[in-house]
N, C-alpha and C positions, 0 to 999 in steps of 0.2 A: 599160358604165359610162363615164362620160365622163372624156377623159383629162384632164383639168383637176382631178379629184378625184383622181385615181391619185395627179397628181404630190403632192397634199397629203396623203394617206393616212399616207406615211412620217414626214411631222413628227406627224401628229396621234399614232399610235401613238405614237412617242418622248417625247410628252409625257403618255401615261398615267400610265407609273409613276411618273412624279413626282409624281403627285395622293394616293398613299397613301403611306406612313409605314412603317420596318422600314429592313434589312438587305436586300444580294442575297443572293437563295433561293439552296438549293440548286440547280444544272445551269443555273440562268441564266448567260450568255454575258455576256462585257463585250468592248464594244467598245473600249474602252482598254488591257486587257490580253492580251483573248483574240485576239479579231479584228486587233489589229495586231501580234500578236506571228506568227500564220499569214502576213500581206502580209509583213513583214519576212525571215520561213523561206525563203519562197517567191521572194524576192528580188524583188519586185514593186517598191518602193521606192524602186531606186537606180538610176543615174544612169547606166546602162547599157539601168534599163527605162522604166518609165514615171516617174520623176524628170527623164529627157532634157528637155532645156530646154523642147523644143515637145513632151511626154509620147512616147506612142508606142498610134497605130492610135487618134487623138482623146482616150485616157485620158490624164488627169496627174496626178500625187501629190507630195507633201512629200518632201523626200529623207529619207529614214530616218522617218518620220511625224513631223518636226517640229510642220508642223500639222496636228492631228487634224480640227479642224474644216472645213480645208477638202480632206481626205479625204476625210473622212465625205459633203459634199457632193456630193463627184468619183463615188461610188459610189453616192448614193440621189438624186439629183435629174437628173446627166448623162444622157443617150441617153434622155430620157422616162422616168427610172428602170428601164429596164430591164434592168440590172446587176444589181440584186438586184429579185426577184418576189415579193410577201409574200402572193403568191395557189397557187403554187409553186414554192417553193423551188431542187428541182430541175432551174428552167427557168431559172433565175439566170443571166445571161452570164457572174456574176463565176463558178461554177460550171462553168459549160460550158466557159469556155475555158481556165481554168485545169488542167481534165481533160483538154483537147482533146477533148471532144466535137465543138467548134465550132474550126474553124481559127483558131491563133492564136502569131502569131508567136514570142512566146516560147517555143513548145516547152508540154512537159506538165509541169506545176510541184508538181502530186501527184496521188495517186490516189484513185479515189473513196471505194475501204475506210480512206480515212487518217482521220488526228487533223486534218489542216487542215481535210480534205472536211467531215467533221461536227462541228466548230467553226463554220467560217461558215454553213451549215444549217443549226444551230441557232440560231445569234445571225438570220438571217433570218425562220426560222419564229418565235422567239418577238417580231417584228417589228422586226426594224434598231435596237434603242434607241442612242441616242448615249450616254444617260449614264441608269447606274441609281443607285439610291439606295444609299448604304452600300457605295460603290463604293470600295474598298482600294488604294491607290497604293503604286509599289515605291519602295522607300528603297532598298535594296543590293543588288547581286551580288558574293556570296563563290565563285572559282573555285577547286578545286584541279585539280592543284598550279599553283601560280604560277610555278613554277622548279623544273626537272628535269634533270639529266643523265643519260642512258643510255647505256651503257656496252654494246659490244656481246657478244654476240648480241644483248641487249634493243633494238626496235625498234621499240615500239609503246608506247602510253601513252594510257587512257583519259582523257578531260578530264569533270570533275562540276560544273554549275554548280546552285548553290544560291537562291532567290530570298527577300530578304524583306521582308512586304510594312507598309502604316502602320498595322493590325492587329496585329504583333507576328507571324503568323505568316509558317509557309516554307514553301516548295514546291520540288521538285526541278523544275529547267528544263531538263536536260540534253537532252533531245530538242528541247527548243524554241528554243534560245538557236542563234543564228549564229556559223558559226566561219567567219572571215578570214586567211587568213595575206598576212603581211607581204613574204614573197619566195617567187619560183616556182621549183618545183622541187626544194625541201627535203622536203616532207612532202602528204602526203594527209590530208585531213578526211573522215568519213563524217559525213550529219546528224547522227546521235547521238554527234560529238564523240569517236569513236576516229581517234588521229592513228599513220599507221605513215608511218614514215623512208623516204622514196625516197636519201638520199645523205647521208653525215655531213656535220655543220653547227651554226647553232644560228642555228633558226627561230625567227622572231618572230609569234603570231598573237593575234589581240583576237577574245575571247568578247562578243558583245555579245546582250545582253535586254531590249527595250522602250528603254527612253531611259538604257539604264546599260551600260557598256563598260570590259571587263579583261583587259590585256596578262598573254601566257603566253610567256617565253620558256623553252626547251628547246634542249640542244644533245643530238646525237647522237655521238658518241664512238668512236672506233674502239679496238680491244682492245687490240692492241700488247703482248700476251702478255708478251714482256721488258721494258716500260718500270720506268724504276725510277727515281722522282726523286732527284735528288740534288742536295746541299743546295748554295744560289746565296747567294754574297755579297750583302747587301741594304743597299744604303750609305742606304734614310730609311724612309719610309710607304709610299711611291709603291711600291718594290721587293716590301714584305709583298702588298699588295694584290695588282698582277699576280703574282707568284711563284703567290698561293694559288688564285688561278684558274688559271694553269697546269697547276698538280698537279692540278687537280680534271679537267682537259680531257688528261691527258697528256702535256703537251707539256711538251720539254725547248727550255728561250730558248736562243738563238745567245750564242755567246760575247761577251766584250767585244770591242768593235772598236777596232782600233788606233789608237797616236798619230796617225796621220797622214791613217786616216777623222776621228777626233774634232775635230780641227783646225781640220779644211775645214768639216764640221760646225756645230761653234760658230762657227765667222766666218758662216757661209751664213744660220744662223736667227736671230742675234744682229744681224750687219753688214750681210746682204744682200750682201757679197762674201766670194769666198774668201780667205784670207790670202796675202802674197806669199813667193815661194819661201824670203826671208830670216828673214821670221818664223815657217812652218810650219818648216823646217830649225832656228829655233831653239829652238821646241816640243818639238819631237823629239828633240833633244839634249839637254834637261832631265832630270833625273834626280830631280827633286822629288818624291817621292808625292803632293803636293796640286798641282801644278801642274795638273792639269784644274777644281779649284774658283776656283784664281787667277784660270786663263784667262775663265772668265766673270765672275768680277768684272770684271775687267781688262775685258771686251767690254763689259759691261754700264753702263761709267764714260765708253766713245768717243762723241765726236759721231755716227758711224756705225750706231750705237745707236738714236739720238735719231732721225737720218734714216730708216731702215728701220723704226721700231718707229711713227714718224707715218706713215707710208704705209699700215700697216693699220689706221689709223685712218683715214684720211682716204678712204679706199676705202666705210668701212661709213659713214661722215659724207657720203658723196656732194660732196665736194670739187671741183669741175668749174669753167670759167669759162662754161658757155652761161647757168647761172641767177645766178652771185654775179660775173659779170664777174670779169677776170683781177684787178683791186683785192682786189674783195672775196675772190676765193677765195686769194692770195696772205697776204690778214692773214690770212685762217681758218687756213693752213696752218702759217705761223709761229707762230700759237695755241697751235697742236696740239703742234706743236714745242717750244714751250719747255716746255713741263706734262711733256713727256713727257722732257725733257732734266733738267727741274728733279725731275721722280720726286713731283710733284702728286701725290697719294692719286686712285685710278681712280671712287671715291663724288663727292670732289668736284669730279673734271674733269667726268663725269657731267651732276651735277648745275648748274655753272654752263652749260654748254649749253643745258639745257631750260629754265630758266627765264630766258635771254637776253634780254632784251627794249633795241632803242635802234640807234642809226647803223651799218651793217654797214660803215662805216669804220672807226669811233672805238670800237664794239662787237662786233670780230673774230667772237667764238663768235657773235652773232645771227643771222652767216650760213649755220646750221642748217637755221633755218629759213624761208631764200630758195629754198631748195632744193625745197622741198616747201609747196607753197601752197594746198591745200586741205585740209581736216582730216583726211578717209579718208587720205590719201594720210601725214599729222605720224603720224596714229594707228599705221598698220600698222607705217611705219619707224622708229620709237622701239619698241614691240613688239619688232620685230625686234632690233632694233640693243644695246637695254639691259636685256633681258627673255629674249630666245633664245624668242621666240613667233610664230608665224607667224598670223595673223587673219584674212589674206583672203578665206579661206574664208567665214566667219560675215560678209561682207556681205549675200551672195544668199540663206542660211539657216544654219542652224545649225551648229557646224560638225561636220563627220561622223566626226573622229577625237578631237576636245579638249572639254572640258567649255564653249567659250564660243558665248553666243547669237549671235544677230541685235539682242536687246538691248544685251547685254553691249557688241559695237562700236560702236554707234553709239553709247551713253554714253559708252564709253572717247573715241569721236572728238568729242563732245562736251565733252571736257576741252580739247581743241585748239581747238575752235573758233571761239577771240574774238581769233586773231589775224590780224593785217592787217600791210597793207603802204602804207605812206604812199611812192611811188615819187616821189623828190627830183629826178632825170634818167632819161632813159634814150635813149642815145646808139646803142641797138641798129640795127645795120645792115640786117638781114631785119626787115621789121614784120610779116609775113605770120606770121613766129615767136612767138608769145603765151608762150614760156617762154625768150626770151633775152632778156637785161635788160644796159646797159652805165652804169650809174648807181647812184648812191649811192641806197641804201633805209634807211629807218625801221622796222626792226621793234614794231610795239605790238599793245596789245591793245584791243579792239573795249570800248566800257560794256555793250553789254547786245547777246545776240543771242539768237533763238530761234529754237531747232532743233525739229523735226519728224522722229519716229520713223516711217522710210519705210511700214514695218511697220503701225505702226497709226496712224496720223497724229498720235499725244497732243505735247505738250510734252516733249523730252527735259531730263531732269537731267543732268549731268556727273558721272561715277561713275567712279572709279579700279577699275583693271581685274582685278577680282575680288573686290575690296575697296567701301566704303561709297559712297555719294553726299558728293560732295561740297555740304554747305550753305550757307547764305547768309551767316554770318557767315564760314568761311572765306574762303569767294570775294572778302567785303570787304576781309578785312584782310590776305590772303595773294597770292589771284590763284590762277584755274586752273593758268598754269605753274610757281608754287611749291610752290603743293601736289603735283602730280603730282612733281617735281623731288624733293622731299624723298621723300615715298611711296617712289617708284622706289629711292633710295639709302638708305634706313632700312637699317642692320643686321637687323631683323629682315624684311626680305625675301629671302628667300633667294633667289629667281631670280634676282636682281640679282648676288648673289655667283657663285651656280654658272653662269650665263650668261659673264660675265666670266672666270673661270675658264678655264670649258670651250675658249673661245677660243682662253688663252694654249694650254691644251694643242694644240689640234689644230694651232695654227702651228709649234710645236715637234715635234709627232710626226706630222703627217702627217691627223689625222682624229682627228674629237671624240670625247669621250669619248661625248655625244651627237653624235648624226651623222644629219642635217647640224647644224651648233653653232647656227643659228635655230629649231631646230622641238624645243624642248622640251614635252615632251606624255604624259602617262599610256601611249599605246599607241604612245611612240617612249622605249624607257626607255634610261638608260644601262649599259655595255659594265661599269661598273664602279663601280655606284652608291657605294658606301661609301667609295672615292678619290676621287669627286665630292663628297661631303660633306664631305669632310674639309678636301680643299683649301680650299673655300669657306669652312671654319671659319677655317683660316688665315691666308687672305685678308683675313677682317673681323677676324683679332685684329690682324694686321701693322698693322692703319691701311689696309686698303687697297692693299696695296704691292705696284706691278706686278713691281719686281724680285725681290722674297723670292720668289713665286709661280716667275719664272723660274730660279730659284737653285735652286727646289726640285726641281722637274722634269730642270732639265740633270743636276744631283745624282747623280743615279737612276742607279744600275745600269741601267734600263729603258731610258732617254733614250740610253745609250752601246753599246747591244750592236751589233753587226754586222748590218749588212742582209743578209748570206746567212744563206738557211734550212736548215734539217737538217730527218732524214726525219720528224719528229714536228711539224713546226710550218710544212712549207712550203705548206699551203694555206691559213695563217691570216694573216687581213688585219685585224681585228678586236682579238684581244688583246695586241697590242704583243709578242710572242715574240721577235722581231726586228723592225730599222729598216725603215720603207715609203720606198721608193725612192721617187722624184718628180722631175719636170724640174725645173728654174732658171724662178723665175718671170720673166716679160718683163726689169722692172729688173733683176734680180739678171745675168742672161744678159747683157745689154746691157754693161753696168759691169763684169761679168768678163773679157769680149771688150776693151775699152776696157784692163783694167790691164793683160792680159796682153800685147800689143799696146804698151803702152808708152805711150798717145795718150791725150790729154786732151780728151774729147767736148765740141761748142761749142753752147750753143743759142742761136739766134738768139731775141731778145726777152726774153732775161732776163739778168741781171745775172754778172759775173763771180766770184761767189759760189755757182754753180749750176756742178758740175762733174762730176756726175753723175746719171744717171736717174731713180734713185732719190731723189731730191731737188726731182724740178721739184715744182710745189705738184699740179699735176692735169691731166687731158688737154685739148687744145685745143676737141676736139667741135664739128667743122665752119666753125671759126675759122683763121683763118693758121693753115699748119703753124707750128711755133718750132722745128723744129729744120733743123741744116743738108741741106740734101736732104728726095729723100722717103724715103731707103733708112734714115733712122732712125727716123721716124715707123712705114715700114711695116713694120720689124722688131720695134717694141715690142707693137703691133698684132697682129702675127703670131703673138707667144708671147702672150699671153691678156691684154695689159693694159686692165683695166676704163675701161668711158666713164662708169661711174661715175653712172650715171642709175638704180641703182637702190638701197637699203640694205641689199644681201642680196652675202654671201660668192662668191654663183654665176654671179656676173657675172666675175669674176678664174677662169681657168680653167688647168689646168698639163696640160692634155690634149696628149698627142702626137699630129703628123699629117704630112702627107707633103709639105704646105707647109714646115712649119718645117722638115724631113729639107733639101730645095733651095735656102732660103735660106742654111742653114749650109752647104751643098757646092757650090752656085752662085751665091748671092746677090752683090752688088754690094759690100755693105758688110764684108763678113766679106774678099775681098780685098783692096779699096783699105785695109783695116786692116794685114793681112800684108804688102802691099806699098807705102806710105808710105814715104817716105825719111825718116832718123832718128830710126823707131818702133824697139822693144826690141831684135829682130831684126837693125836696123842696129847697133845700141851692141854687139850681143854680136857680132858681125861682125869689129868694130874692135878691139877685145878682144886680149889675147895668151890667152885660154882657150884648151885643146886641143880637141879633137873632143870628147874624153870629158866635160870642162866643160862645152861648150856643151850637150849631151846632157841633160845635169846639170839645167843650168839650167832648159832648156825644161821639162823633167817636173816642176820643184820648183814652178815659177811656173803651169804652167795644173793639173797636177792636184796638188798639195801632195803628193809622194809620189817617190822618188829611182825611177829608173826600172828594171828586173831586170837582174843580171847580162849576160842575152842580150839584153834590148833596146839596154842600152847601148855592148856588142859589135857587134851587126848596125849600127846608125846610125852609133856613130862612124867605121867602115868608111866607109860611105858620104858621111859627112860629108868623113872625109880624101883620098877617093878621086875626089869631083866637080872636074867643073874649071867649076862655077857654082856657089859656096859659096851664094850668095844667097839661090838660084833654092832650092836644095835644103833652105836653109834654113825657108824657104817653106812648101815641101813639107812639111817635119814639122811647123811651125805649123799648117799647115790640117789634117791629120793629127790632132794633138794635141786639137785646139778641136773635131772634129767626133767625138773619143772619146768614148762613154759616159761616161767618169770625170769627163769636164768638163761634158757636158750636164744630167747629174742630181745630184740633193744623196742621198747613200747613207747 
């Protein structure tokens, strides 16, 4: 038979059935439900097998069967059709090598006597059809349980997934559905969905069925025979929430932590510096019951406020001088600064950014979006930034954990797309550089553009992202960037609120309630869904109000306990039981080093109003250093400070490594700070302090904390007993600054 028929055989057959009229028979095979639900089993699909960029061994497919159609392809037209045989069946490549009859790299991905085997054998012998008549599509997967604690001995836990389909009926899918877990090493999957515990925890895995996917979390629970809760002062909401997850997990939270962790505490996440030994010493000495509620107002009312609290802003706004010049990105900063000094409502700081349009002089916030000059590029980081959505994925195909398309972005980037840039100068030095810009820009918007869906080449509309298409009267009388602007801050968007939220929290506690605080998604749920709602509710009754939000949280019984753990909660990192230790971010580190130290850091190229790190507007990025030296440049650098080229948290990093260990024990700058003449060191020198004062002092000022009996015994000794007071002085400042208590925020 000539092979030019062959390859046409397979469309012809696939167009029979559509010639006559009815329902799929019974034992007919679909290839939308049956046929890809076996590729999917068999992990044929992803991005591991034949989904790899260039497929793998000539095959390629859809990642997760995105596109069916040009599967379907991939399998009856590729290799001369010889993937599948509709002459027999049994000689099918896709057969053979999936059995390993025929070598094939993957390994053997089922056996002949299975449900896969005679699933695609039969969807082959009753001839490949792509699409039958009266063909039933899934609407839902209902999974139980959703959420389980096991308590030991129990160790095992069956998973049931349920299908149903645009007929109204069900099917049990549990043999058929894919199980993924989220972290390795928690738990074992069998195909049939029994999960037994390799080690306590609380694994996260998505059930997924044809084009539908359901997060299961489970924790595994140790016995702990004696536990006995007992009952925890709960000073708001925050406290009920974690407490009743605690008790359900066994675990008993760490005590409160003392005046004098709290202190340092509230000045670190509030100020970005630790407070000075006079005002931690006069915390401490307060006898006030409310004096920890005072303390954060009191924080929350400083310029230092203002400065540290713009800086994580300005971090996820991409802030930088290589694209908005040191001008433009100086007004942006001040922008930021004052909304955030003034206590602007977070909906409508928000919202005047996105819809900025005009002189990134004269129109500060427009320098948004100087930053980001192509639409994919406005789409993802606004996503990000005001949404807690990550998109990227859904450029290349669908994306494989969130409900959004290949359509879905490109419309969403299609809201972005009618802006330009009218470039007024540009005095950039590097021209080879296409994204450094030293001149005033024009932000506007384009009359009329059209976009093209990579996908399928049609006309794209501008569609808010999850939400309607944007129309043409909108667009006339509002603009892409105002509707999207309002959209994004409507109260009735919730992501908008729990996104913002989530944020405040993880910079206060250490890690989001989702985590990481961008990648909110059905199969990334949160730690503690019903305090995420609530907050959010809060948030949009306050007006908005970034400070209630942090008033409510510092509040917390939760927010204040000790960061040492006890034996029931010290392998937990997840449900707040106790505080997450963490280094000093770059700024913080910098500026604490500077107070304690006594010295007033200089940057060259900004103004006498810049006195601390925390305060420049944004980093240089391949421009004149501005500060003095390089040893302050390459300290900030060193502790994780972001270049801020991109709108995602992960860029700013608080990782420890054995660089920062050298810098702080042999670096440049951390001595000529100690050893300066007329730095704090000298003043207490001059001083009539005794030994035991000077003592005193050192521990009150770098670790906010009076030093123990025996520490301040052994040093004063030695202090009294040098005949180089200086020298020894020294000694215990570098000492001091390279202790734990001062490197990390507890």
């Amino acid at each position: 038979m000539p092979s030019r028929f062959l390859q046409a055989l397979p469309s012809a057959l696939a167009l029979a059935p559509l010639l006559g009229s009815g329902v799929l028979a019974a034992g007919e095979v679909s290839y939308t439900n049956d046929v890809q639900a076996v590729i999917a089993k068999a992990g044929c699909n992803l991005g591991t097998c034949h989904d790899n960029a260039t497929g793998k061994g000539g095959f390629k497919m859809s990642l997760r069967g995105d596109d069916l159609d040009y599967d379907y392809a991939a399998l009856i037209q590729d290799v001369s059709g010889r993937r599948v045989n509709l002459f027999d069946p049994d000689r099918s490549l896709l057969l053979l090598k999936a059995t390993q009859a025929l070598a094939h790299e993957g390994g053997k991905r089922f056996a002949k006597d299975s449900w896969e085997y005679r699933t695609l054998r039969d969807w082959i012998a009753q001839g490949a059809v792509r699409h039958q008549p009266g063909e039933r599509k899934l609407t839902k997967l209902d999974v139980t349980p959703q959420k389980q604690i096991l308590v030991e001995p129990a160790a095992e836990v069956q998973i049931k997934a349920i299908a149903t389909f645009s007929d109204g009926s069900q099917e049990d899918v549990t043999s058929q559905a894919v199980y993924e877990p989220a972290q390795v090493g928690l738990i074992q999957i069998t195909p049939t969905g029994k999960i037994t515990k390799l080690q306590n925890g609380e694994p996260t895995l998505i059930v997924r069925y044809l084009n539908k996917q359901q997060p299961v979390r489970l924790a595994f629970v140790a016995a702990r025979p004696d536990f006995e809760w007992m009952p925890t002062q709960q000073n708001n909401y925050v406290d009920r929430h974690v407490f009743a997850k605690l008790e359900s997990l066994r675990m008993t939270p760490s005590p409160l932590g003392s005046d004098e962790v709290f202190v340092r505490r509230a000045y670190l996440d509030l100020c970005g510096i630790p407070p000075t030994g006079a005002d931690a010493q006069r915390f401490v000495a307060d006898k006030s019951p409310d004096k920890r509620e005072r303390l954060v107002d009191r924080l929350m009312a400083s310029q230092e406020f203002a400065d540290f609290w713009t800086l994580k802003w300005a971090d996820s706004l991409r802030v930088e001088s290589r694209t908005m010049d040191k001008r433009g990105m100086t007004a942006f900063h001040q922008w930021i600064r004052n909304a955030v000094a003034t206590n602007v409502p977070v909906n409508q700081f928000a919202r005047t950014i996105l819809a900025a349009q005009g002189s990134t002089y004269d129109v500060p916030e427009a320098n948004f979006y100087r930053a980001m000059r192509e639409p994919n590029a406005r789409a993802e980081g606004i996503a990000r930034v005001f949404l807690g959505t990550r998109l990227q994925c859904a450029q290349c195909h669908n994306h494989p954990f969130d409900r959004w398309t290949q359509d879905d972005y490109f419309q969403w980037s299609a809201v972005f797309g009618r802006v330009d840039y009218k470039v007024l100068e540009n005095k950039g030095v590097d021209k080879n550089d296409k994204h450094a810009f030293n001149g005033e820009q024009v932000v506007e918007l384009m009359k009329e553009v059209k976009f093209t869906n990579p996908r399928t080449g049609e006309k794209l509309k501008p569609k808010l992202l999850g939400a309607a298409e944007l129309d043409a009267q909108t667009l006339s009388t509002k603009n892409d960037l105002k509707a999207a602007a309002d959209w994004i801050t409507n109260p009735a968007n919730a992501l908008f609120a729990e996104a913002q939220v989530n944020r405040i929290w993880a910079h206060l506690m250490g890690r989001g309630l989702v985590d990481p605080v961008d990648d909110f998604r059905a199969t990334n749920p949160p730690t503690h869904p019903e305090l995420l709602k609530q907050l959010a509710r809060e948030f949009v009754d306050s007006g908005y109000d970034l400070r209630q939000i942090v008033r409510r949280i510092m509040t917390s019984r939760t927010y204040q306990l000790t960061s040492e753990p006890n034996a029931t909660n010290k392998d937990d990192q997840q449900n707040y039981s106790h505080a997450l230790v963490r280094r000093l971010g770059a700024e913080q580190l910098f500026d604490s080093l500077h107070q304690f130290a006594g010295i007033m850091p200089e940057f060259r190229g900004w103004g006498p109003e810049i006195t601390r790190a925390v305060q420049r507007p944004g980093p240089t990025n391949g421009r004149k250093r501005d500060t003095v030296g390089g040893d302050s440049e390459q300290l900030l650098a060193q502790f994780g400070q972001p270049p801020r080229l991109l709108a995602c948290e992960c860029e700013r990093t608080d990782e420890t490594t054995m660089g920062q260990a050298f810098t702080l024990i042999s670096g440049p700058k951390v001595n000529e700070l100690l050893k300066r003449r007329g730095n704090a060191l000298g003043r207490l020198l001059e001083s009539n302090a005794t030994p035991e004062e000077q003592v005193d002092t050192l521990f009150w000022n770098a670790l906010s904390r009076a030093p123990s009996p025996e520490e301040r015994t052994a040093l004063a000794k030695l202090l009294s007993q040098s005949s180089d007071k200086r020298a020894t002085l020294e000694d215990l400042a570098w000492t001091l600054v390279n202790a734990k208590e001062f490197v990390l925020r507890r």
